[in-house]
MILO-359396 format. One record per atom (N, C-alpha, C): x, y, z. Coordinates in steps of 0.001 Angstrom, whole numbers, padded with zeros to 6 digits, always signed. Each point is the difference from the previous one (the first is absolute). Layout:
REM residues N
XYZ
...
//
This chain:
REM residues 342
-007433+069435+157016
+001351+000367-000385
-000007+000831-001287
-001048-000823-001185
+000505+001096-000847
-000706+001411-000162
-001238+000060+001000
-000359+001412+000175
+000899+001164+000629
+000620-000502+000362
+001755+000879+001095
+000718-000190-001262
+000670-000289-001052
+000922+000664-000378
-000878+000151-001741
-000948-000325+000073
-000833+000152-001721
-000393+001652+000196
-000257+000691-001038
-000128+001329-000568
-001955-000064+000374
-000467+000802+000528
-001497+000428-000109
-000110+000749-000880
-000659-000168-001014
-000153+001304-001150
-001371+000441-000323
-000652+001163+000269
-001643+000338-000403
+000612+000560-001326
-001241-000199-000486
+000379+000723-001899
-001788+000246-000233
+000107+001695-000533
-001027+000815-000462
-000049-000935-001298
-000425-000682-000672
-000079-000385-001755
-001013+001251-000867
+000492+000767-000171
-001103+001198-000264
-000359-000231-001527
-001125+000959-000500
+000024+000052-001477
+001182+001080-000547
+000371+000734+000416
+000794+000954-000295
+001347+000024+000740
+000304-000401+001412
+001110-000348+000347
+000532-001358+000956
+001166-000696+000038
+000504-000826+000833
+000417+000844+001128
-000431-000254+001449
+000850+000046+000992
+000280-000490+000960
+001113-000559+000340
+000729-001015+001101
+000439+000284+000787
-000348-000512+001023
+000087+000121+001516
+000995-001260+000508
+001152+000307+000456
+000724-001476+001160
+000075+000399+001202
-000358-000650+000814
-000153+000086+001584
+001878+000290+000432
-000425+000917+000430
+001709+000400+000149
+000818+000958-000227
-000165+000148-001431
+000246+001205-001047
-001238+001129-000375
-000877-000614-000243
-001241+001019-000442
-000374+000064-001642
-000384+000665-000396
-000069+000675-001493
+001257-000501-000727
-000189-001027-000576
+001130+000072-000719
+000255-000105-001764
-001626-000520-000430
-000434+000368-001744
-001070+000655+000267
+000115+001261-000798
-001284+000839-000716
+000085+000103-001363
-000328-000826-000572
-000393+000123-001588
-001161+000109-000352
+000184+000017-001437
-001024-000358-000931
-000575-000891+000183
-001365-000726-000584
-000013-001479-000247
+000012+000021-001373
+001052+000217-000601
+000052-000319-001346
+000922-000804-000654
-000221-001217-000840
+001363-000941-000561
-000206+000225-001597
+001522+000068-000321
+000323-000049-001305
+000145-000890-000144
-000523-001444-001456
+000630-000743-000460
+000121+000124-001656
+001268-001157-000586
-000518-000114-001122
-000949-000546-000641
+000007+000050-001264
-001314-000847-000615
+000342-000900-000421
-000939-001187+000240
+000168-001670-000395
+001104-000520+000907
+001214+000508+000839
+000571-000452+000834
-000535+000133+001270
-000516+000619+000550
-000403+001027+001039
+001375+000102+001076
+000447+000231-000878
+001167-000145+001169
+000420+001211+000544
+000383+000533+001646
-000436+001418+000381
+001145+000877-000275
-000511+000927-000731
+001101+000938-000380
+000238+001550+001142
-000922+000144+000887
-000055+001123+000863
-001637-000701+000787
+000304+000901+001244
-000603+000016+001120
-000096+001047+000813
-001380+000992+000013
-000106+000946+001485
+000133+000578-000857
+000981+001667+000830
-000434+001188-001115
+000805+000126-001037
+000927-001195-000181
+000630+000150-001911
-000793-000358-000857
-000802-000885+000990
-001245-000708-001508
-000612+000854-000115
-000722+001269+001076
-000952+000470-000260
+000291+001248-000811
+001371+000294-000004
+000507+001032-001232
-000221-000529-001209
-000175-001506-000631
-000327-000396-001274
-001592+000051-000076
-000493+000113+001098
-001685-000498-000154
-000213+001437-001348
-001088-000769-000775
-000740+001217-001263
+001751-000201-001080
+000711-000237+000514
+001495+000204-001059
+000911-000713-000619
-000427-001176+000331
+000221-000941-000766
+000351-000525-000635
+000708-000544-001291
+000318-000782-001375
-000759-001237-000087
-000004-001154-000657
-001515-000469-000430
+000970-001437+000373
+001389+000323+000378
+000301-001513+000627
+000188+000436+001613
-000549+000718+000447
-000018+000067+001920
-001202+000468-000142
-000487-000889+001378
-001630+000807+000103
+000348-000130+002085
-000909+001564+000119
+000596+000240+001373
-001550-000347+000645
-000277-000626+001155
-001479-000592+000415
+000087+001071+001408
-001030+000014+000454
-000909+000286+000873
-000890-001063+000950
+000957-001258+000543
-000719-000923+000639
-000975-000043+000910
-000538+001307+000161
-000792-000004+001084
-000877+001057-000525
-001303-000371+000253
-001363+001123-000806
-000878-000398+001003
-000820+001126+001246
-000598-000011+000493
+000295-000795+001457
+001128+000248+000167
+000249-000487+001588
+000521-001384-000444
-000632-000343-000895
+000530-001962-000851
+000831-000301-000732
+000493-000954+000219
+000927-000374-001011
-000636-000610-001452
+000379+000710-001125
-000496-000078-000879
+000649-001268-000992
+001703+000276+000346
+001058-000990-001141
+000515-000801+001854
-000258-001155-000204
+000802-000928+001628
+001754+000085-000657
+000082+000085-001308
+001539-001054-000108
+000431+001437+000392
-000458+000805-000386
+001056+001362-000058
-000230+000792+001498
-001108-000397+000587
+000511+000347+001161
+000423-001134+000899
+000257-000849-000318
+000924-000537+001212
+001713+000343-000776
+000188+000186-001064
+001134+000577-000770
+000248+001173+000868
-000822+000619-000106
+000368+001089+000967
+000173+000160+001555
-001035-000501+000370
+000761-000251+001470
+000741-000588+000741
+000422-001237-001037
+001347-000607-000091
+001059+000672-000054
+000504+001194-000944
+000649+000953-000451
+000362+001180+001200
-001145+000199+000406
+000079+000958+000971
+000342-000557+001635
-000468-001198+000051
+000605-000740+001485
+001328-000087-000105
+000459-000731-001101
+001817-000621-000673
+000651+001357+000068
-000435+001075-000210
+000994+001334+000260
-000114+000450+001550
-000669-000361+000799
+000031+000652+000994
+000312-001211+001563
+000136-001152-000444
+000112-001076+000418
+000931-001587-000964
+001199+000583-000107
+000836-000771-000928
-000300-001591+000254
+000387-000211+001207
-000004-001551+000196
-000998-000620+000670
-001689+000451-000258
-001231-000275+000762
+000017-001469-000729
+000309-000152-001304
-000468-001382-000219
+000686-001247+000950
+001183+000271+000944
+000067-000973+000729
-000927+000380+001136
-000350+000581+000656
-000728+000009+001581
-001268+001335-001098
-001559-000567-000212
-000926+000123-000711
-000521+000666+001264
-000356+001643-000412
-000495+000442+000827
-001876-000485-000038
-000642+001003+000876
-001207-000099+000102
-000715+001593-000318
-000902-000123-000624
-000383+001108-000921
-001167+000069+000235
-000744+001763+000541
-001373+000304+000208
+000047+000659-000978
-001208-000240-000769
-000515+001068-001183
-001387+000823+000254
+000125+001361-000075
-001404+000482-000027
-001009+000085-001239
-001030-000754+000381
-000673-000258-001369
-001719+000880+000411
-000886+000667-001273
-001001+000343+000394
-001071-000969+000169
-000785+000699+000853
-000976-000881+000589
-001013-000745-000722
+000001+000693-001444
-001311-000183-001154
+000544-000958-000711
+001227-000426+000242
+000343-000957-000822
-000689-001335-000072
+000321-001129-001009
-000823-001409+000241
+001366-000731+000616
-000911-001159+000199
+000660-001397+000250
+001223-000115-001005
-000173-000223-000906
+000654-000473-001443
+001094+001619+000195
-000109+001232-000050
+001130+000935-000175
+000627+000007+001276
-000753-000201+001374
+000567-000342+000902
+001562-001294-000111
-000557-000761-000405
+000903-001118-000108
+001187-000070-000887
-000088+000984-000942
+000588+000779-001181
+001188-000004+000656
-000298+001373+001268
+001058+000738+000562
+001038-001014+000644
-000752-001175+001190
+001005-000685+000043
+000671-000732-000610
-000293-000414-001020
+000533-001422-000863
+001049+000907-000772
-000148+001496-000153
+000740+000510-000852
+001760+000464+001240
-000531+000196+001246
+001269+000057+001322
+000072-000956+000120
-000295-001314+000217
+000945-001369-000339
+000424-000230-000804
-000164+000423-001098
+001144-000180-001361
+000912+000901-000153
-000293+001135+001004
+001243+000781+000284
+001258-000382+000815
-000782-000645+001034
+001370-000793+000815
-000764-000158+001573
-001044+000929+000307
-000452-000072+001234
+000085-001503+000687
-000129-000338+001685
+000216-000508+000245
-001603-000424+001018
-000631+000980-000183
-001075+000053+000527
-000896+001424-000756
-001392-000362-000007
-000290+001502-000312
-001447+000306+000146
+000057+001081+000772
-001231+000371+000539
-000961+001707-000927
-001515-000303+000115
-000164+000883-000472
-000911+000932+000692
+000229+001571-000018
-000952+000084+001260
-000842+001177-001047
-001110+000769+000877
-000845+001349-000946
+000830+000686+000065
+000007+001278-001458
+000785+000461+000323
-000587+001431+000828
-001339+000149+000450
+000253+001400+001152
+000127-000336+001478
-000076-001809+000407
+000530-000655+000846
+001824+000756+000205
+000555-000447-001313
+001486+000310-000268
+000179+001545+000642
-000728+000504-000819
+000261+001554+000409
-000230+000547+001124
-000625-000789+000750
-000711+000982+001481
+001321-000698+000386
+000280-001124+000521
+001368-000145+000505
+001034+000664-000586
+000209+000427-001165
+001451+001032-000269
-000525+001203+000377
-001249-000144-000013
+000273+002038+000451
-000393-000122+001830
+000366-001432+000325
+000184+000205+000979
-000661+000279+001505
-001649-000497-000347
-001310-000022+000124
-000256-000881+001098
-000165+000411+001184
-000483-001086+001160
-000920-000638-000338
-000661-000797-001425
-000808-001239-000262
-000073-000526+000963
+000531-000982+001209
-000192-000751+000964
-001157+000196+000949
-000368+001578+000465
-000988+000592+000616
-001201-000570-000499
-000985+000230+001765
-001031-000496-000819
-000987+001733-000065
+000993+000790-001614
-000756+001127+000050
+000271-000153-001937
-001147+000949-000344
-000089+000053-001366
+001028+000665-001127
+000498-000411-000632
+001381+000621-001028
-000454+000145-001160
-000194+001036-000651
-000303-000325-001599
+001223+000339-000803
+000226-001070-001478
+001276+000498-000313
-000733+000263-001795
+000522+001127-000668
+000084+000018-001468
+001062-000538-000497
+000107-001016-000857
+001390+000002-000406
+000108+000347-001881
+000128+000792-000758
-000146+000120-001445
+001248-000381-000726
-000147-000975-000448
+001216-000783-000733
+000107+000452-001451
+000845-000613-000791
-000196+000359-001580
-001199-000620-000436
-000658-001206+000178
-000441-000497-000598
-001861-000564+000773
+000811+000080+001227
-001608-000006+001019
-000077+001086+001124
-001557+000037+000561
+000119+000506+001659
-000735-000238+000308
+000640-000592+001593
-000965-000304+000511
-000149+000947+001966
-001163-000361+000034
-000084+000797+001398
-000671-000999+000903
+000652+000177+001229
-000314-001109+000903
-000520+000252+000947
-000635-000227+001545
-000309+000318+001352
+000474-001516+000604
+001307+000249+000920
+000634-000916+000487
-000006+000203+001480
-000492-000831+001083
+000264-000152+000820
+000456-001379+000806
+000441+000059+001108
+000738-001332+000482
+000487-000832-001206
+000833+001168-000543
+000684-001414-001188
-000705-000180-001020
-001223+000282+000255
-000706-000678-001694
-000912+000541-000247
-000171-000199-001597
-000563+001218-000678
-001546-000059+000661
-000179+001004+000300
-001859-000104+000016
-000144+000254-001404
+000018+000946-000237
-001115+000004-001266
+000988+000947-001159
+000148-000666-001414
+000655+000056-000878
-000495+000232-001164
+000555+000818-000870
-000752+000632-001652
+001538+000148-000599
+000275-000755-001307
+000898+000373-000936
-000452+000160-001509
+000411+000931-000497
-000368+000031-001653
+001354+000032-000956
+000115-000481-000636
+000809-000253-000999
+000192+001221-001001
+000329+001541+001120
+000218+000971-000576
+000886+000736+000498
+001518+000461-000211
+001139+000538+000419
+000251+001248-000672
+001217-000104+000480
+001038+000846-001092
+000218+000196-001374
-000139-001134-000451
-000262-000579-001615
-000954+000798-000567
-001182-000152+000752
-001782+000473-000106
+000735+002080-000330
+000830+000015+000701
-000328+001589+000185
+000936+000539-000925
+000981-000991-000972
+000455+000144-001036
-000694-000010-001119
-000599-000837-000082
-000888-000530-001125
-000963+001450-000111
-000624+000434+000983
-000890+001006-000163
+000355+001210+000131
+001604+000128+000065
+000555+001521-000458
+000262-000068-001446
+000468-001365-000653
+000275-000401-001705
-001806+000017-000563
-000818-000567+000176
-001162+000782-000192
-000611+001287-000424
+000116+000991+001454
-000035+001145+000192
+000456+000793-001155
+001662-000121+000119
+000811+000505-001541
-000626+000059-001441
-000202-001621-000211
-000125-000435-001164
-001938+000691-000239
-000564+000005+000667
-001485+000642-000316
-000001+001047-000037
+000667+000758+001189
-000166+001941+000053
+000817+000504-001183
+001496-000182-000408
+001484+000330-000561
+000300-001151-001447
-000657-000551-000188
+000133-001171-001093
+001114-000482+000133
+000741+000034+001345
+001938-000217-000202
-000288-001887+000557
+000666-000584-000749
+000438-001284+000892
+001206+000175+000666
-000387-000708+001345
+001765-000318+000990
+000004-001312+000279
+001052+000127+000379
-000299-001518+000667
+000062+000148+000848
+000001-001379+001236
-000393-000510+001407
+001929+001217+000462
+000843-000408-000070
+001145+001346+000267
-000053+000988+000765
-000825+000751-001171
-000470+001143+000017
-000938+000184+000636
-001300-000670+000337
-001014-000072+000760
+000948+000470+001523
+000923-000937+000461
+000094-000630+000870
+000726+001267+000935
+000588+000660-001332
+000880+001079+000622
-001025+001309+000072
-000909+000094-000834
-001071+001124+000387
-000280-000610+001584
-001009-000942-000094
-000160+000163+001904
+000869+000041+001060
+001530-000348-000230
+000669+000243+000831
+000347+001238+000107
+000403+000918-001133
+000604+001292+000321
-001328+000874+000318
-001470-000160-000873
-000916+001321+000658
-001065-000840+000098
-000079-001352+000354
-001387-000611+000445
-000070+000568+001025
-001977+000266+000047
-000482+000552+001076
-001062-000903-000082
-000667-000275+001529
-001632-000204+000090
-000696+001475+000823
+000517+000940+000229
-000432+001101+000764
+000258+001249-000816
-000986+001153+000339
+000999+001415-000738
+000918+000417+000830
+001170+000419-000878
+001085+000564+000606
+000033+001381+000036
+000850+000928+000452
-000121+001279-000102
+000840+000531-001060
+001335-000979-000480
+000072+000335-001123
-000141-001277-001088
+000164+000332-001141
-000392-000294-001156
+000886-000368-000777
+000926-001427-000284
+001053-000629-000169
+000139-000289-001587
+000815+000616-000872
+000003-000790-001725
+001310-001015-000123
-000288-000907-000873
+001243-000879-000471
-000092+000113-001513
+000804-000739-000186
-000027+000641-001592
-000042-001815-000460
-000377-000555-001017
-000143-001185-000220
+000258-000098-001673
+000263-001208-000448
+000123-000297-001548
-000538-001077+000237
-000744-000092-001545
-000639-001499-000901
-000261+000407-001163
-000685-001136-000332
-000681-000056-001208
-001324+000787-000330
+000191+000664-001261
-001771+000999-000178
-000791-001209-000291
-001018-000269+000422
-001697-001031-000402
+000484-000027-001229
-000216+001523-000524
-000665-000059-001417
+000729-000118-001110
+001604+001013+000419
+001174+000329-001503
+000231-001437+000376
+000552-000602+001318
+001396-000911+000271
+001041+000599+000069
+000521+001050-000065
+000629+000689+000145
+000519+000276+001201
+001261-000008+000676
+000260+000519+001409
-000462+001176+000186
-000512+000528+001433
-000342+001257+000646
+000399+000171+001198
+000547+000997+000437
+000024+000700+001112
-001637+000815+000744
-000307-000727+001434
-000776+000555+000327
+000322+000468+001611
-000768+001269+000448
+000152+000464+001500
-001257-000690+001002
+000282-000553+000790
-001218-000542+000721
+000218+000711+001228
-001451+000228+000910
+000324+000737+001741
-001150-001149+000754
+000510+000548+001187
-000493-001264+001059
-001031+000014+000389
-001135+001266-000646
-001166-000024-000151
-000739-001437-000870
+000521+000051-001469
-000621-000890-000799
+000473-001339+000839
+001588+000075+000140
+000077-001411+000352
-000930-000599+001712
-000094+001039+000661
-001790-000555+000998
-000796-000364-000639
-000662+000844-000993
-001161-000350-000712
-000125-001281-000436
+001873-000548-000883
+000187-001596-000385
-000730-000856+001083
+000706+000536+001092
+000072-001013+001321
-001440-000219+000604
-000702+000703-000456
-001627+000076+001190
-000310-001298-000054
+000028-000902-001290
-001061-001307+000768
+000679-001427+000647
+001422+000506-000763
+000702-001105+001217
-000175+000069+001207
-000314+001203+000129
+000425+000764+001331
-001468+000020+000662
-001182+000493-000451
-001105-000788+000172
-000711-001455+001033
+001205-000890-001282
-000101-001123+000432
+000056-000771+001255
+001058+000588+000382
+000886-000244+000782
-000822+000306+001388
+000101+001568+000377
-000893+000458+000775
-001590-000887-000182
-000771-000231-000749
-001040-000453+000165
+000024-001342+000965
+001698-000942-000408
+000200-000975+000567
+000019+000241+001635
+000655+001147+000180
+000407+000114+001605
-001853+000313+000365
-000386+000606-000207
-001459+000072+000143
-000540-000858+000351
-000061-001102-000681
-000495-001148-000302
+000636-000926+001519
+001069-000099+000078
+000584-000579+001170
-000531+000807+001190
+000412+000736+000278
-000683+001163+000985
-001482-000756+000457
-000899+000177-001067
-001298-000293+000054
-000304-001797+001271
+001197-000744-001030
-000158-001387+000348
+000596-000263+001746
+000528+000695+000694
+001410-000052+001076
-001446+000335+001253
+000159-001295+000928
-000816+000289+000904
+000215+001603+000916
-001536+000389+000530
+000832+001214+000498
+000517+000274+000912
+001159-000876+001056
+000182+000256+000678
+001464+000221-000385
+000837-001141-001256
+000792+000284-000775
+000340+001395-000613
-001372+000476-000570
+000153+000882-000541
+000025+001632+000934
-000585-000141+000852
+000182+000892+000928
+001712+000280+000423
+000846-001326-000333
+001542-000020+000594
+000682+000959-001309
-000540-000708-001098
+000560+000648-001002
-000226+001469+000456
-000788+000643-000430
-000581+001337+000095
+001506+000788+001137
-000242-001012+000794
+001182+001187+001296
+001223-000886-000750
+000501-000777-000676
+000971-000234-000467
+000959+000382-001441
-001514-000011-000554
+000780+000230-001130
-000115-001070-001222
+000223+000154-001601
+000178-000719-000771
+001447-000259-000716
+000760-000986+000639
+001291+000121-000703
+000016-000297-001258
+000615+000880-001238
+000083-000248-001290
+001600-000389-000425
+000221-001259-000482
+001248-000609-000843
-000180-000188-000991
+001164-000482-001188
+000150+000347-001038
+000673+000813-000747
+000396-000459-001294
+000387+001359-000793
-001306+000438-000492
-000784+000097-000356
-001434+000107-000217
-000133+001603+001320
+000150-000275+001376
-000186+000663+000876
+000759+001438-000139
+001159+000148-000789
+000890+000899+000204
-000722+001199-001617
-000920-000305-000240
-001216+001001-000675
+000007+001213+000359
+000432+001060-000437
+000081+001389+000758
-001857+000112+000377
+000328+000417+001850
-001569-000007-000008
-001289-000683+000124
+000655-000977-000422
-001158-001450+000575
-000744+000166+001242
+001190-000347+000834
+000236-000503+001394
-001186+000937+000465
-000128+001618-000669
-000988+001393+000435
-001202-000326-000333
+000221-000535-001183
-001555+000213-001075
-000842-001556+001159
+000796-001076+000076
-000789-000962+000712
-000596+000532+001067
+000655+000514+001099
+000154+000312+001139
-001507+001143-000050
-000072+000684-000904
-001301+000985-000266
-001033-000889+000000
+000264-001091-001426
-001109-000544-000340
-000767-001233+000957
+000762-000003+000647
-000314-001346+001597
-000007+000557+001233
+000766+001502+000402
-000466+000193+001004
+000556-000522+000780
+001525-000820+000048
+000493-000772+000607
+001275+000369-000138
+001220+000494+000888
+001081+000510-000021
+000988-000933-000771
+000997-000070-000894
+000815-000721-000736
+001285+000393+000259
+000741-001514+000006
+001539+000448+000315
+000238-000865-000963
+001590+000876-000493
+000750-001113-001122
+001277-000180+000894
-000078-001346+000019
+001088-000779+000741
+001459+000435-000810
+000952-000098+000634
+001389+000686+000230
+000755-000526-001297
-000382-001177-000416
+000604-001011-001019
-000665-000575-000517
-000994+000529-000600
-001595-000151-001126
+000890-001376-000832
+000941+000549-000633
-000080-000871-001232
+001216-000948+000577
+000141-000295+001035
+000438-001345+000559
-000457-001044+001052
-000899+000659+000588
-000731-000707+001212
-000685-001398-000401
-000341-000355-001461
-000470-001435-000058
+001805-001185+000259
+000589+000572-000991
+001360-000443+000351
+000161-000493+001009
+000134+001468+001156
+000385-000291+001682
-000945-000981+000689
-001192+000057-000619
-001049-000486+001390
+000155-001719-000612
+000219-000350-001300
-000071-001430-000374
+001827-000587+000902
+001257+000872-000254
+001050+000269+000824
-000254-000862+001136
-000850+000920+000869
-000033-000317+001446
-001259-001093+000451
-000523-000442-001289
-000597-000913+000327
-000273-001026+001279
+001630-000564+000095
-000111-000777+000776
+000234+000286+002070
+000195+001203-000727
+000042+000787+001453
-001424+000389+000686
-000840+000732-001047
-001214-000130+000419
-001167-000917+000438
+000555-001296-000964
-000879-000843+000247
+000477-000494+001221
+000670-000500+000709
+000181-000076+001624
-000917+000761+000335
-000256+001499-000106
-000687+000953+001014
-001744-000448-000539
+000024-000347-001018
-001224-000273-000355
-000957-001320+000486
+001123-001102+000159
-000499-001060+000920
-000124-000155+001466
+000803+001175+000312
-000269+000817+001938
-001117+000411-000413
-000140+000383-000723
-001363+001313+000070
-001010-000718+000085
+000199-001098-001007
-001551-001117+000092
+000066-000964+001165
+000899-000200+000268
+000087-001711+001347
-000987+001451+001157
+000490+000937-000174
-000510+001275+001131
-001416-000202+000347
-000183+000421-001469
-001625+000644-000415
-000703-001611+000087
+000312-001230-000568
-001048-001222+000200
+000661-000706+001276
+000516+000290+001262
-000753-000175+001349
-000395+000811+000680
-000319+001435-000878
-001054+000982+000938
-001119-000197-000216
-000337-000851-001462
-001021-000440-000358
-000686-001586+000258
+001320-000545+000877
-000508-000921-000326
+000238-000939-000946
//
C-alpha cells in the first residue's frame, strides 16, 4: 500500500551538484551541493545556488560548506540539512507518507562512507533507502538495455569522482573509479594560472574558464575570456586574457587520467564483452562529459566510438529514479539466465 501512493525519489548526491528525480514528475532539484550556515549556531541560513553565491564571500559569522568532496560526504549534519531542505521544497507533506529514496553513490567508496549516505537520507525523512553505483545509475538514465546478455560500457565523470564500468545482464562486470572529477579540472586550471600568469583565482573562475572555452581537443578556432584576481607577487588586482589553448594545456593530466582509466578497463573486460563494446560504443555521462571534445580525444585514444548520452548531467538522477522499475527487469533477467544454467 504504501509503495502506491509514497513518492519514489533517485537523488544524484554529487560533489558539485544535487539532483532529484520523483517518479512521476522527473527533474525536479538541480542545485548546488552547497549549505550556508551560521557560526556556533549552525543554523541554515541558505541552501543550493544562494549558498553557493556566498561560497569564497562570506562574513566571519556565516560559513557556506561544501558537504560533499570526492563523490563523499564530507560534513553528515549538513548534508542531511540539505537534503532535507531540498526534499521539504519539492515534497511539502512527505513527512506524513516517508518516501523511499535511491541514491547514486561511487563505487570506490568504503563501508563506513557508504553508510554515511544512508544514515544521512534517514535523517532526512526517507522511508526506505537504497543505494546503487553510480554508472549502474547512469546506464539506466541514458537509457541503456543493461538487461542483455551483451556488453555496455558506461563513463560517468562527476565533480568529484569517475568511474567507468562494463555492465552486462545487470551487473557490473568489471569496474575502475578514481576520485577525480570536475573539481580535479578546476583545481588544475587555478594551478595553470597561478604558475604560467602569477594571477590567483579562485575555484569560480576556474569553473567558468572550462565551461565557456574548456577544451580536451584542438579547435579550429581559438577562444579568449578575459578573467580577474589577485597578482602572486604585488597582491594587487589584475586583469588577465586567457584562450582555450592554455586552458587544454591546464586540462592534459586530468584528462590523462581519466583516459588511462578507460584503458585500463578496456584492458580488464573479457573479449567477447569487449568486442560488443567496440560495435557499440562508449556511453559518456556527467557534467565532467560535456568537456568540449572529450567524447573525440577518447574515442582517438581507444579506438572505440563514443557517445554522450542525451542528458549527461542527469542520467544518475533518472537511472537511481527508475530504480525500482528496473529492478523487476533485472530479476526476469536472472530467474532467465539461472535455469538456462541450471
Amino acid at each position: 500500500m504504501f509503495g502506491k501512493i509514497s513518492k519514489d525519489i533517485g537523488i544524484d548526491l554529487g560533489t558539485c551538484n544535487t539532483i532529484i528525480y520523483i517518479r512521476g514528475k522527473g527533474i525536479v532539484i538541480n542545485e548546488p551541493s552547497v549549505v550556508a550556515v551560521e557560526k556556533g549556531t549552525k543554523k541554515v541560513m541558505a541552501v543550493g545556488a544562494e549558498a553557493k553565491s556566498m561560497l569564497y564571500k562570506t562574513p566571519g559569522n556565516i560559513i557556506a560548506i561544501r558537504p560533499l568532496r570526492d563523490g563523499v560526504i564530507a560534513d553528515l549534519e549538513s548534508t542531511e540539512k540539505m537534503i532535507r531542505y531540498f526534499i521539504s521544497k519539492v515534497i511539502p507533506r512527505y513527512r506524513f507518507i516517508k518516501p523511499r529514496m535511491v541514491i547514486g553513490i561511487p563505487s570506490c567508496i568504503t563501508e563506513v562512507e557508504r553508510r554515511a549516505v544512508e544514515e544521512s537520507a534517514y535523517k532526512a525523512g526517507a522511508r526506505e533507502v537504497y543505494v546503487i553505483e553510480e554508472s549502474r545509475a547512469a546506464a539506466i538514465g541514458a537509457d541503456i538495455p543493461i538487461w542483455e546478455p551483451a556488453g555496455h560500457m558506461v563513463c560517468d565523470i562527476g565533480g568529484g569522482t569517475t568511474e567507468i564500468s562494463v555492465i552486462s545482464l545487470g551487473g557490473m562486470v568489471v569496474t575502475n573509479a578514481i576520485r577525480l572529477g570536475g573539481d580535479e579540472f578546476d583545481e588544475a586550471i587555478i594551478k595553470y594560472v597561478r604558475s604560467v600568469h602569477n594571477l590567483i583565482i579562485g575555484p569560480n573562475i576556474a569553473e567558468r574558464l572550462k565551461i565557456e572555452i574548456g577544451n580536451a581537443s584542438p579547435d579550429k578556432t581559438i577562444e579568449k575570456v578575459e578573467i580577474k584576481g589577485t597578482d602572486a607577487i604585488t597582491g594587487l588586482p589584475r586583469r588577465l586574457e586567457i584562450d582555450s589553448v592554455e586552458v587544454r594545456e591546464a586540462l592534459k593530466d586530468p584528462i590523462v587520467q581519466i583516459i588511462d582509466e578507460i584503458k585500463a578497463t578496456l584492458g580488464k573486460t573479457p573479449p567477447e564483452l569487449a568486442a560488443d563494446i567496440v560495435e557499440r560504443g562508449i556511453v559518456m555521462t556527467g557534467g565532467g562529459s560535456l568537456l568540449k571534445g572529450l567524447p573525440k580525444l577518447i574515442s582517438k585514444e581507444t579506438g572505440v566510438p563514443v557517445i554522450l548520452a542525451e542528458r549527461p548531467l542527469e542520467c544518475v538522477a533518472l537511472g537511481a529514479g527508475k530504480y525500482f522499475e528496473n529492478a523487476k527487469g533485472f530479476d526476469s533477467t536472472h530467474s532467465i539466465y539461472d535455469s538456462l544454467n541450471g
